[in-house]
N, C-alpha and C positions, 0 to 999 in steps of 0.2 A: 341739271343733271347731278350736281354736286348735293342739293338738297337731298333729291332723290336717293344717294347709294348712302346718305345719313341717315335719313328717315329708317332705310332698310337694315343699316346697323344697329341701329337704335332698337330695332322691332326685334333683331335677331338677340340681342342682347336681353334687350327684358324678358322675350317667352324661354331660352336659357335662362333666366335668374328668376324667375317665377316658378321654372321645373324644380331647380335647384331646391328651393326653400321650399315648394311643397312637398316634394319628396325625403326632406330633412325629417320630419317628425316618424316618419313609415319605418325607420331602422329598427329593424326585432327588437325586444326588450333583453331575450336571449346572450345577444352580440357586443349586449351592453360593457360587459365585464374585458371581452375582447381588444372593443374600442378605447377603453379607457386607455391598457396596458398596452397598447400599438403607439396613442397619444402619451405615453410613462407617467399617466398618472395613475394615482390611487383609487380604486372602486369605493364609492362611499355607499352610504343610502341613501343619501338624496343625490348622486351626481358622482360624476370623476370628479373628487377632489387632488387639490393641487400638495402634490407634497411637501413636509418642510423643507426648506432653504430653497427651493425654487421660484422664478419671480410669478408673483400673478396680476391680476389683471391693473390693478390701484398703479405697480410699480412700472409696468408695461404702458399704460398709458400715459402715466406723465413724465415717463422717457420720450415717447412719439408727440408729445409737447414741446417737449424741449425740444427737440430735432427741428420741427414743425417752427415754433418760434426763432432757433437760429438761423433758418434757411430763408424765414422773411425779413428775418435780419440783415444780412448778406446781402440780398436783393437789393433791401430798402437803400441802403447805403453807398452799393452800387450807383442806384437809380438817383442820388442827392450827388455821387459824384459826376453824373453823367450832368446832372442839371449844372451846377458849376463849369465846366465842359462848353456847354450848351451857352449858359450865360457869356463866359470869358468868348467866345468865338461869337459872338450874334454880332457885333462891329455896331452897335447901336440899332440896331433896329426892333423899335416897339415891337413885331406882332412875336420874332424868336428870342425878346427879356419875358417876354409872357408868359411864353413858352418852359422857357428853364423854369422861370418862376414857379409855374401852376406844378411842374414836376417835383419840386425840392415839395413844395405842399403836401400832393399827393402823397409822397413818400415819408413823409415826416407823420400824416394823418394815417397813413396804413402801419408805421411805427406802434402810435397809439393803440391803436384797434388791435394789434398783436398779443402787447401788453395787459390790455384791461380785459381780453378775452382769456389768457391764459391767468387771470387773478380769479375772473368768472369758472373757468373749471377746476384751478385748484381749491377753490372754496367749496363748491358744488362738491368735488370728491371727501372733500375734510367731512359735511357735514352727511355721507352716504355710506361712508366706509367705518364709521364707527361702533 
């Protein structure tokens, strides 16, 4: 049953997000000038441009980086004191040292992956936005 009312979510979810995004190109060309200054930006010719001194997207998104990477931060570290935790209370027993163990890992290896992904998009944007 549980599958089921996912599945149904799921379906409801994508033909709304499928409407969405078809229906995104159809906005009059008219309306164009409208939406821009509704959104406070600038009417360009090629586009609402973003005006000076407000952020756009380069600054926007490696602020939601940063969040993004302190928030698996937190986690991680959480999760290496849980294993500690885990380790100190297991009274010897092999299968919960394994246990703590594989979690300080886990945790330590999703550290990584945090880091060398956000090297990978700060570079990626260096060599995009110039």
């Amino acid at each position: 049953m549980k599958k089921l009312t996912i599945l149904v979510r799921l379906t409801i979810i994508t033909v709304f997000g499928a409407t969405f995004l078809m229906t995104a190109p159809l906005v009059h060309a008219d309306a164009k000038g409208a939406l821009c200054e509704g959104a406070g930006l600038v009417n360009g010719t090629s586009g609402c441009d973003t005006p000076i001194g407000s952020p756009d997207v380069n600054s926007t998104l490696t602020s939601a980086i940063n969040l993004f990477g302190a928030i698996i931060g937190i986690i991680a570290v959480v999760m290496i004191m849980i294993s500690g935790i885990k380790y100190t209370t297991s009274q010897g027993d092999p299968a919960q040292i394994s246990s703590a163990k594989n979690t300080a890992l886990y945790a330590a290896i999703g550290l990584v992956i945090v880091a060398l992904s956000q090297v990978i998009v700060r570079f990626v944007l260096s060599k995009f936005t110039k």
